[in-house]
Backbone as a ProteinNet text record, in pm:
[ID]
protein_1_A
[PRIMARY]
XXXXXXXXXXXXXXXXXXXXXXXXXXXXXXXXXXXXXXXXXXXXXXXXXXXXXXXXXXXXXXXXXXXXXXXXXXXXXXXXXXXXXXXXXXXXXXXXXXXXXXXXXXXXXXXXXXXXXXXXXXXXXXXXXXXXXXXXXXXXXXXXXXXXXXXXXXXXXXXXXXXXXXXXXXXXXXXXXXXXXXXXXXXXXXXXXXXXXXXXXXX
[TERTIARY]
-6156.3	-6016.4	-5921.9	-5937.9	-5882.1	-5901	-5990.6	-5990.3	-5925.5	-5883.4	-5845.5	-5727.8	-5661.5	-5502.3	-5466.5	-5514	-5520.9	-5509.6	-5564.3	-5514.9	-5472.4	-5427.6	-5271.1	-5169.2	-5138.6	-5047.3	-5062.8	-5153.2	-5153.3	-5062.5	-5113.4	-5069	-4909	-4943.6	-4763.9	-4672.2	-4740.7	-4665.3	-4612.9	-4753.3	-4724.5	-4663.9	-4636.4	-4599.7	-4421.4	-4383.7	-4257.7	-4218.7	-4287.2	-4290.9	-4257.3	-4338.2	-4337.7	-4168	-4142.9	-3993.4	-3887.6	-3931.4	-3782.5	-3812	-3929.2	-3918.2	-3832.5	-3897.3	-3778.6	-3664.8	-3620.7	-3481	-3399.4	-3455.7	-3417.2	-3413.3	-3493	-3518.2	-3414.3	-3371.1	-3269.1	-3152.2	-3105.1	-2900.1	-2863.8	-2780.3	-2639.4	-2507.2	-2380.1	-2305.9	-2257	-2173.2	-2156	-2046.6	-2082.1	-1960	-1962.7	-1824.9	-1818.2	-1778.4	-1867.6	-1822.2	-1746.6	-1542.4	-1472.9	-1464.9	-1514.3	-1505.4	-1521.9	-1607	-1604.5	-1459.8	-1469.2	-1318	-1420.2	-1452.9	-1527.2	-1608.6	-1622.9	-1761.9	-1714.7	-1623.8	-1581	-1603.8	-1637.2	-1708.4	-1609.8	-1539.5	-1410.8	-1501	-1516.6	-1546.2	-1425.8	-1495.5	-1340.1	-1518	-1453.6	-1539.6	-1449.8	-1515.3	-1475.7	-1470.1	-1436.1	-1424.2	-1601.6	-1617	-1684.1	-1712.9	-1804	-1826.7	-1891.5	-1833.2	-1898.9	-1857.4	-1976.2	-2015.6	-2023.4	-1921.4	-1848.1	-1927.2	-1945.6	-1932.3	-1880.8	-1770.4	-1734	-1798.4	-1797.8	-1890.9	-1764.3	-1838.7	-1782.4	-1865.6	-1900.1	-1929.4	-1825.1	-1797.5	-1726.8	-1750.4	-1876	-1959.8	-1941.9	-1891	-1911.9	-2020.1	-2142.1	-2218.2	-2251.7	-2281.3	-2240.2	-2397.3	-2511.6	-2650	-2669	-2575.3	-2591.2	-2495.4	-2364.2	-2306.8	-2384.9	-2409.7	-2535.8	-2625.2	-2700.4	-2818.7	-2790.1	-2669.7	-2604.5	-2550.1	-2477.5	-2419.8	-2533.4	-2648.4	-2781.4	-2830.9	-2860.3	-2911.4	-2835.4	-2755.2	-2619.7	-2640.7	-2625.4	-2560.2	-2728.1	-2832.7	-2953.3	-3021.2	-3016.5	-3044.5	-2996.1	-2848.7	-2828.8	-2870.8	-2886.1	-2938.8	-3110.2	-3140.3	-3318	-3358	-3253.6	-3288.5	-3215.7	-3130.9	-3051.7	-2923.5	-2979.5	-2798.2	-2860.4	-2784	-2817.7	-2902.4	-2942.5	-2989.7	-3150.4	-3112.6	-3276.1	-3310.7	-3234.8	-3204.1	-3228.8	-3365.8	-3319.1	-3210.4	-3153.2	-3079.2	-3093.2	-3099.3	-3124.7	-3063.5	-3178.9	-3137.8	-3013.3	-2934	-2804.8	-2795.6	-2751.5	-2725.2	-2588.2	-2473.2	-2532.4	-2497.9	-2532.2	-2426.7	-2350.7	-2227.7	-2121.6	-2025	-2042.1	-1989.7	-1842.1	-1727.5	-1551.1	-1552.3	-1492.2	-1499.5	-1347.6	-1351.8	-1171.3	-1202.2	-1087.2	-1132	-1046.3	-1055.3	-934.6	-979	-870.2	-863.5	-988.9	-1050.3	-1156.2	-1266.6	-1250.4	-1427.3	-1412.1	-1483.9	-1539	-1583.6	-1485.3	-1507	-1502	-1563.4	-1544.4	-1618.7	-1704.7	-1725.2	-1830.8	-1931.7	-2018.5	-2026.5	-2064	-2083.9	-2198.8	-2248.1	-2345.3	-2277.1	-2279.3	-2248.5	-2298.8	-2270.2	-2382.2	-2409.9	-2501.7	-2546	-2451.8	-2472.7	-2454	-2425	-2520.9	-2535.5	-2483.5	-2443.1	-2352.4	-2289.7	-2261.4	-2126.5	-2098	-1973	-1956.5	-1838.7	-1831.4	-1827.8	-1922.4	-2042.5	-2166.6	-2302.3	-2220.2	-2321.3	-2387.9	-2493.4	-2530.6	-2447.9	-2389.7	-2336.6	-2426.3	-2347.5	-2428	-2423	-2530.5	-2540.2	-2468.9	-2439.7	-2361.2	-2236.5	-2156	-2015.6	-1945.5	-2015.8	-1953.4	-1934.3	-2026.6	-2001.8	-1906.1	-1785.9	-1723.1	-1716.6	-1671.5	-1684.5	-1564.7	-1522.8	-1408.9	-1441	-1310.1	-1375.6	-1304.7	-1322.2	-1274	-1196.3	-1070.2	-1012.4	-1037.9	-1048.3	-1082.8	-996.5	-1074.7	-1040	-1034.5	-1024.8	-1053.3	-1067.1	-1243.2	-1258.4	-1294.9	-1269.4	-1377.9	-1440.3	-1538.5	-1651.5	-1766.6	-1808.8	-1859.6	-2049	-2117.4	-2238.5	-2328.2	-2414.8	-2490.4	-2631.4	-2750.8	-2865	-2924.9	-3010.2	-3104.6	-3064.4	-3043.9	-2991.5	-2865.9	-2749.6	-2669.8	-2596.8	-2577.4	-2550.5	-2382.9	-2301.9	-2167.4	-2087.4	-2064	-2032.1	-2015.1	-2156.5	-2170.3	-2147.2	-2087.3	-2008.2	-1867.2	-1809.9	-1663.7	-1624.8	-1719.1	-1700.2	-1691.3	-1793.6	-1811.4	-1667.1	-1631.9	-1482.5	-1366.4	-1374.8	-1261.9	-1270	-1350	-1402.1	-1365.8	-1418	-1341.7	-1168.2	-1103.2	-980.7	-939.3	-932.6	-898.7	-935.7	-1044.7	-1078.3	-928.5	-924.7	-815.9	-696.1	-655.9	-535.3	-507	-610.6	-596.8	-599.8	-655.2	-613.4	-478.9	-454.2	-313.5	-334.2	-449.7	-492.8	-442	-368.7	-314.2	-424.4	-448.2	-533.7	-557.1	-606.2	-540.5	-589.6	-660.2	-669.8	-781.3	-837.8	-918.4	-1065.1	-1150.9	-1253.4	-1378.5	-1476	-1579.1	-1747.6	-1811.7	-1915.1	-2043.5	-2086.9	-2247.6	-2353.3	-2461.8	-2571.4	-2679.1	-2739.7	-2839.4	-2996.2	-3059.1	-3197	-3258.8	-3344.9	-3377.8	-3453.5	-3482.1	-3479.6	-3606.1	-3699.4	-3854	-3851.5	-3765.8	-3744.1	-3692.7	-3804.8	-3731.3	-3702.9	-3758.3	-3702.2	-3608.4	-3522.6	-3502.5	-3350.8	-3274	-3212	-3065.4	-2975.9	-2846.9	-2734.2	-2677.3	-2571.3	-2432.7	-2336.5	-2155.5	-2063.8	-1951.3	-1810	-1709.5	-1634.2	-1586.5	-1468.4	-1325.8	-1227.9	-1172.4	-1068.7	-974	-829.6	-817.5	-782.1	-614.9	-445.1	-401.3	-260.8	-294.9	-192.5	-247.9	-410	-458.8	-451.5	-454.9	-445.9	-568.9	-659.1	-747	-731.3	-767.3	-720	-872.9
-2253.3	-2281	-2213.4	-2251.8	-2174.3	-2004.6	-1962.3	-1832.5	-1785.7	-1837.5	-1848.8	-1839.5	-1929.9	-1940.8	-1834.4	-1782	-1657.4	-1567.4	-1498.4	-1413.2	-1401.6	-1484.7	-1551.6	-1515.9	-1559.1	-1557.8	-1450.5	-1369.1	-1208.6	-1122.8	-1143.8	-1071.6	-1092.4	-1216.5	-1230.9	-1181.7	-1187.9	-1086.3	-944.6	-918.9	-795.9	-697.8	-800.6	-788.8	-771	-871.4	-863.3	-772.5	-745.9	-653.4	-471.3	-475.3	-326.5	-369.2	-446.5	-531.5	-447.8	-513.6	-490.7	-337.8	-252.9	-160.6	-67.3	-85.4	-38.5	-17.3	-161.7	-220.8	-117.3	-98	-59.4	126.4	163.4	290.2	376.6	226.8	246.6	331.5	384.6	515.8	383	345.5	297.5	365.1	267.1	312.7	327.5	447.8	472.9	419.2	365.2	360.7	406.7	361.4	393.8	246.1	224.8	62.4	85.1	24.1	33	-22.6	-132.9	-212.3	-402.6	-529.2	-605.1	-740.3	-820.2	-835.1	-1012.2	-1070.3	-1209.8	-1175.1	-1276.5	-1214.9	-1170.3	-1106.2	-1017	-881.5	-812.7	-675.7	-574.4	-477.3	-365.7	-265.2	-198	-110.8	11	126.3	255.6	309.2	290.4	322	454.5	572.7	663.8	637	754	698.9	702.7	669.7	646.2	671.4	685.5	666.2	539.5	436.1	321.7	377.8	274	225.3	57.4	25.1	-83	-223.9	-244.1	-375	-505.7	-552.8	-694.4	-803.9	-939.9	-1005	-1134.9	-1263.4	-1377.8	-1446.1	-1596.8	-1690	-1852.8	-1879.7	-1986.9	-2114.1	-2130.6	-2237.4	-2236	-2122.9	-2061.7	-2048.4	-2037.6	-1981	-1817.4	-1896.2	-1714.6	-1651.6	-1694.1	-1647.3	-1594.2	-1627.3	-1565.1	-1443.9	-1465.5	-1349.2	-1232.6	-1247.7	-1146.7	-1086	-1154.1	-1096.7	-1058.2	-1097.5	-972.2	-870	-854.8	-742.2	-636.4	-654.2	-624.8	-567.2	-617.5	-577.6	-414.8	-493.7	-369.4	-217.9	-273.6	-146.4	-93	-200.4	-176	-105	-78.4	-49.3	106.9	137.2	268.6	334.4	280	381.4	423.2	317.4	314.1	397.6	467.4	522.6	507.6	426.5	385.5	429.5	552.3	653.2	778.6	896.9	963.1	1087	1088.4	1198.4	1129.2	977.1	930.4	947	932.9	1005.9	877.6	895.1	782.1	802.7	765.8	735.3	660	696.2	646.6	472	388.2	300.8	256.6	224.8	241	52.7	25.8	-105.1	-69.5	-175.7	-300.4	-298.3	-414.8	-446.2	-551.8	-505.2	-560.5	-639.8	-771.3	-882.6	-879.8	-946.2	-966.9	-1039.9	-1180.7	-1280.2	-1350.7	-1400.4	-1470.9	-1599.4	-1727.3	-1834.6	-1802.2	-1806.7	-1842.8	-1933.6	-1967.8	-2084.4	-2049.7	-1963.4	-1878.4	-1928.6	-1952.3	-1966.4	-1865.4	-1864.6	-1748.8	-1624.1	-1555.5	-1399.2	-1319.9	-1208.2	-1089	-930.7	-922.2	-724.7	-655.8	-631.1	-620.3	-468.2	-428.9	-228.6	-195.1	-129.7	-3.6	61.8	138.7	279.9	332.3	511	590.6	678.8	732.6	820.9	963.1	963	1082.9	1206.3	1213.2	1368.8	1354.7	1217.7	1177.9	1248.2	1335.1	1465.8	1343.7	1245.8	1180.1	1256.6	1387.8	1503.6	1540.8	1523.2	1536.5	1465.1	1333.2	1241.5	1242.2	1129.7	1087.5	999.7	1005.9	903.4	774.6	657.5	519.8	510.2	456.4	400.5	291.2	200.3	76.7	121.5	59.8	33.5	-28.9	-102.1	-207	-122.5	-36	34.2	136.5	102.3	223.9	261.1	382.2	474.4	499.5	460.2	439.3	527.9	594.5	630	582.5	449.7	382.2	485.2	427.4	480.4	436.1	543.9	556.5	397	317.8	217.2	143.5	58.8	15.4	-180.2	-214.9	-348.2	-460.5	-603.7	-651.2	-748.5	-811.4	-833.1	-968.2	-1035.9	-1151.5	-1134	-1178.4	-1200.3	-1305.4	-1316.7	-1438.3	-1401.8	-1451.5	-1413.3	-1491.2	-1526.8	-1590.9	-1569.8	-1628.1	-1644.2	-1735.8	-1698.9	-1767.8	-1843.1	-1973.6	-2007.8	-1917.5	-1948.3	-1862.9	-1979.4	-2135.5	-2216.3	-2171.3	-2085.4	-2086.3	-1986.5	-1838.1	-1725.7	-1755.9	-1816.3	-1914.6	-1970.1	-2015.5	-2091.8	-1977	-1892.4	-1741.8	-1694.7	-1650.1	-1591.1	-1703.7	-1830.6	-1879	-1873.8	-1811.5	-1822.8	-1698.3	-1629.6	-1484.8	-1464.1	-1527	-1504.9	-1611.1	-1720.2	-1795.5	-1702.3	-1622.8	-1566.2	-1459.4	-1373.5	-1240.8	-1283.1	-1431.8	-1463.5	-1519.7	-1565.5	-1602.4	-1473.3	-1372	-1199.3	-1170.5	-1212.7	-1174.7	-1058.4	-1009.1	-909.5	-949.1	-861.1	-880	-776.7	-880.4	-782.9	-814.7	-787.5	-803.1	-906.9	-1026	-1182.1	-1159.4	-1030.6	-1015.5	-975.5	-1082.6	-1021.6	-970.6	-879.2	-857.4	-931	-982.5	-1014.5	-920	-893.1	-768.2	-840.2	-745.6	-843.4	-740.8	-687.1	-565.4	-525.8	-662	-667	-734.3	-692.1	-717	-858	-960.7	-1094.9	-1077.2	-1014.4	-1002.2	-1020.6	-985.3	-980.2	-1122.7	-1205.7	-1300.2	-1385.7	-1246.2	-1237.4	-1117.4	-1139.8	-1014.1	-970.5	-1105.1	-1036.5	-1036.6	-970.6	-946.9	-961.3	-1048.5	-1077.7	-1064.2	-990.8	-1023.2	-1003.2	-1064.7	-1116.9	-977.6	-933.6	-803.4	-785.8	-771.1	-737.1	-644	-598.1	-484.9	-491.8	-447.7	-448	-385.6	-434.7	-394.7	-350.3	-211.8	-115.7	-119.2	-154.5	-102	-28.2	-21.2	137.4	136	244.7	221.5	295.5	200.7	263.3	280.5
-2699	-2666.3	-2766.9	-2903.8	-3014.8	-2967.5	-2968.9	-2952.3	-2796.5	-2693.9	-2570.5	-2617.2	-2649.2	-2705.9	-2796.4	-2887.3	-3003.7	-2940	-2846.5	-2741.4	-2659.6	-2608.5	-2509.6	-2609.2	-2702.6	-2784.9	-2829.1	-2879.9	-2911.3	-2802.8	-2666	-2569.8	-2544.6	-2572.8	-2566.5	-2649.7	-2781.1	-2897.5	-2884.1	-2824.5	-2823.7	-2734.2	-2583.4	-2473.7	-2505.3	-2556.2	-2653.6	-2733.8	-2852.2	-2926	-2847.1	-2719.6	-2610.2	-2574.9	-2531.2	-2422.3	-2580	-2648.9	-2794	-2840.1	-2821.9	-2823.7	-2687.2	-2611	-2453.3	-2497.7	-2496.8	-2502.1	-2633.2	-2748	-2847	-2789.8	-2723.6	-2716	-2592.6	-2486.7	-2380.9	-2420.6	-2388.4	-2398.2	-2394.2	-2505.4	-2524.8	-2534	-2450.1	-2402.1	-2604.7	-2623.6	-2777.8	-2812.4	-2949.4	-2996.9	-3136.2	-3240.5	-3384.7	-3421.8	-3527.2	-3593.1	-3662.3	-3674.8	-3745.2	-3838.3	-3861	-3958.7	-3939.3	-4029.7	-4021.1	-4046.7	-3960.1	-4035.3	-3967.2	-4109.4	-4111.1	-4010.1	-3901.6	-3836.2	-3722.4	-3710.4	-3612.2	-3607.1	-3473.9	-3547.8	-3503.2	-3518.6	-3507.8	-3433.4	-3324	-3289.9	-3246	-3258.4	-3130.3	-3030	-2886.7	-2773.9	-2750	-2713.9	-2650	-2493.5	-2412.3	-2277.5	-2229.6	-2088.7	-2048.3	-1871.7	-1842.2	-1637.7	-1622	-1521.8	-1519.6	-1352.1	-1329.2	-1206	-1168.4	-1087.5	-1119.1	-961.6	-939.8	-780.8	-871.2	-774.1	-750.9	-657.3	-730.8	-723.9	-714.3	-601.4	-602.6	-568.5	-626.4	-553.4	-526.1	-439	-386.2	-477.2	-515.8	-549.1	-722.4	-776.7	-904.3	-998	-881.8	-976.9	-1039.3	-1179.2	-1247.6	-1247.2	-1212.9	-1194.3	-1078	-932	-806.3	-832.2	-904.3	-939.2	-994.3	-1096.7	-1202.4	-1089.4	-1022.7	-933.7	-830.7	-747	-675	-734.2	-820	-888.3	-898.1	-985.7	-1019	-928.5	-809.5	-709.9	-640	-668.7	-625.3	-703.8	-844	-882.5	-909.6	-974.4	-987	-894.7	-786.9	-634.6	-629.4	-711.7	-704	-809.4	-877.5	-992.2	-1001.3	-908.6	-871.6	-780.9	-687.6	-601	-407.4	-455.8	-318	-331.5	-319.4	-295.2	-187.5	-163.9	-51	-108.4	-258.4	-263.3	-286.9	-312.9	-377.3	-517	-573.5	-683.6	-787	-939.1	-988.7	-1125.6	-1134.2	-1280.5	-1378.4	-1485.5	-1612.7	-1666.6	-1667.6	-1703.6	-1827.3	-1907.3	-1972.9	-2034.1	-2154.1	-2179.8	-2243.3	-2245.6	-2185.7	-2080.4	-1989.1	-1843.3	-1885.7	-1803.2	-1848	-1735	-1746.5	-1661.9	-1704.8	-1603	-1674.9	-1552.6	-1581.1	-1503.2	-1495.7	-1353.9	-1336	-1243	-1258.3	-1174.4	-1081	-946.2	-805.2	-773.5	-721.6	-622.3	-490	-470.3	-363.4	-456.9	-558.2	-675.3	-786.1	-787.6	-940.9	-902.2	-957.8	-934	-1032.2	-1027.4	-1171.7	-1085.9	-1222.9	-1176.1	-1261.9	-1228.4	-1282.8	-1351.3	-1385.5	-1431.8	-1530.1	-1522.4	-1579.6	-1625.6	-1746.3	-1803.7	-1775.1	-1709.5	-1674	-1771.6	-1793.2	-1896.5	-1927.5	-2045.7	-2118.6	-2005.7	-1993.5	-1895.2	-1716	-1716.9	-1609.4	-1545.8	-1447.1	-1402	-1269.3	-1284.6	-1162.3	-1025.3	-1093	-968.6	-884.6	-960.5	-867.1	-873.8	-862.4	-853	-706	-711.2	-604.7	-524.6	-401	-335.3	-349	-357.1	-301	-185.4	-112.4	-6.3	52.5	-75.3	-84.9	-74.9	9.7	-14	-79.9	-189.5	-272.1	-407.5	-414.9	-542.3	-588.8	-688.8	-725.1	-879.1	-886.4	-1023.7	-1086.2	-1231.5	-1315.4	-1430.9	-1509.1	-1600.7	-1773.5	-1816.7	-1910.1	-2005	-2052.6	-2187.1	-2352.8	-2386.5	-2544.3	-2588.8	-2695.1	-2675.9	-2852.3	-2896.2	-2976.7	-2990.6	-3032.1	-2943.3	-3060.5	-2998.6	-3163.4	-3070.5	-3162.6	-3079.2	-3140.3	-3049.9	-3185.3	-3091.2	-3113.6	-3092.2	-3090.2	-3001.5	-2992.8	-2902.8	-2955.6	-2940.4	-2796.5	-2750.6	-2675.2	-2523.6	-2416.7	-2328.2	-2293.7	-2348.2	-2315.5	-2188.4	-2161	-1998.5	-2007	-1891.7	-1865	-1996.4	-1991.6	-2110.3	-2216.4	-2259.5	-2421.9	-2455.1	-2342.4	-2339.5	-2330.9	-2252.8	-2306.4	-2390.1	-2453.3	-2570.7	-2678.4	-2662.7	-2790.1	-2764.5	-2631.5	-2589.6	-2690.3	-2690.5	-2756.2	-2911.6	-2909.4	-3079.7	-3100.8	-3099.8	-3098.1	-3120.7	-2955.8	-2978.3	-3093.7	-3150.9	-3203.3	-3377.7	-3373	-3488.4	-3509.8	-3365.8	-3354.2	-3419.2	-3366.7	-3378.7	-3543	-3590.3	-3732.7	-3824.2	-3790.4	-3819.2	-3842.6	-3706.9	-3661.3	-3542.5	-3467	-3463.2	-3235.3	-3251.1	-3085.7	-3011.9	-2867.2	-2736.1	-2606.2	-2528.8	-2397.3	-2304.8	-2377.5	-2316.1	-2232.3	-2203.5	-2110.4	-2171.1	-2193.9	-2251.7	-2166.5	-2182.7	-2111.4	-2179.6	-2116.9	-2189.4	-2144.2	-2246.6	-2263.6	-2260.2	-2232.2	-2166.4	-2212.4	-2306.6	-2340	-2326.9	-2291.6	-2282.6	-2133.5	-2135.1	-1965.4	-1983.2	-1863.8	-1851.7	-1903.3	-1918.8	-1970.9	-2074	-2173.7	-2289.6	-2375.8	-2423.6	-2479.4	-2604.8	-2716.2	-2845.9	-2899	-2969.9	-2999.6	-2957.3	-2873.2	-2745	-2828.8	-2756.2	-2820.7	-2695.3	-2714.1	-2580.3	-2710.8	-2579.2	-2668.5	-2633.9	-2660.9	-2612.6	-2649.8	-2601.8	-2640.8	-2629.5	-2664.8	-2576.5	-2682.8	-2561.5	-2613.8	-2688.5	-2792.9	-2921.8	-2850.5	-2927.6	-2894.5	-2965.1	-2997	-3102.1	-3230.9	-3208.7	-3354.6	-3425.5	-3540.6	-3643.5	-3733.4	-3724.5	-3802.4	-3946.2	-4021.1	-4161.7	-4296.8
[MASK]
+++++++++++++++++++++++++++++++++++++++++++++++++++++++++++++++++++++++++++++++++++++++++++++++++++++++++++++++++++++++++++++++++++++++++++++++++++++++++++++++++++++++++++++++++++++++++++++++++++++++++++

């Protein structure tokens, strides 16, 4: 039994260990770290090509949101566009969420890679999917590990702004939350609250 369990648990180590290598080895969307300000982190994002679908559920759940989005944009980059074409997986994905009176709605996106030309991309098949191309930006940003529920990303979001504002540091109320490691993955993981910074000067 001891020796049964010893390699259960080996495999699992190491099964993990492959997951945080991936994950670590995935194109991240780039940035430049500007600077720490307490545990807030200063980034400048250059622009970017995202590939964007909107997402609602009535009911507000934010897990049927995620896995439609997923499906969506996951679906085109796998191969469900008109050329068949796959595209390069990209972290993080990036959720931005709003309440209506309709339920809970937001917008899911992928960064597309580096070598991206969204002049001559692949069409999606999907009609839900469209292509933006973000402005050079400057963001701050707080962090939190494990699987966070949508709560304990609201809660990170008020912590954050409540951090900005004791700065003094003005931005645009609208935060996005990051999501970097795939659900297989379940050490190691890096989730975070992000928003955009406003009339910064970096010095």
């Amino acid at each position: 039994m001891i020796i049964f369990t010893t390699t259960i648990l080996a495999l699992f180590l190491g099964w993990q260990a492959y997951m945080t290598i991936m994950a670590n080895t995935t194109e991240q969307q780039q940035y430049r770290v500007v600077g720490q300000k307490g545990e807030v982190g200063i980034r400048f994002y250059p622009s970017a090509t995202r590939a964007a679908v909107n997402v609602m559920s009535r009911e507000g759940d934010y897990e049927f949101m995620r896995n439609r989005g997923f499906r969506e944009l996951g679906g085109y980059i796998f191969g469900n566009n008109v050329r068949n074409e796959r595209i390069a997986m990209t972290a993080p994905v990036v959720m931005d969420m709003d309440s209506t009176e309709q339920g809970l709605s937001g917008r899911m996106a992928f960064t597309m890679p580096k070598d991206f030309d969204v002049n001559a991309k692949p069409e999606p098949r999907s009609p839900f999917i469209a292509f933006s191309t973000t402005e050079p930006q400057y963001t701050a940003s707080l962090a939190v590990g494990g699987f966070p529920r949508l709560d304990e990303m609201n809660a990170l979001k008020e912590r954050l702004f409540t951090a900005l504002k004791e700065q003094g540091l003005q931005h645009t109320n609208h935060a996005e939350y990051l999501y970097y490691n795939p659900p297989t993955q379940l050490l190691g993981r890096r989730n975070e609250v992000l928003v955009r910074l406003i009339g910064y000067i970096e010095r």
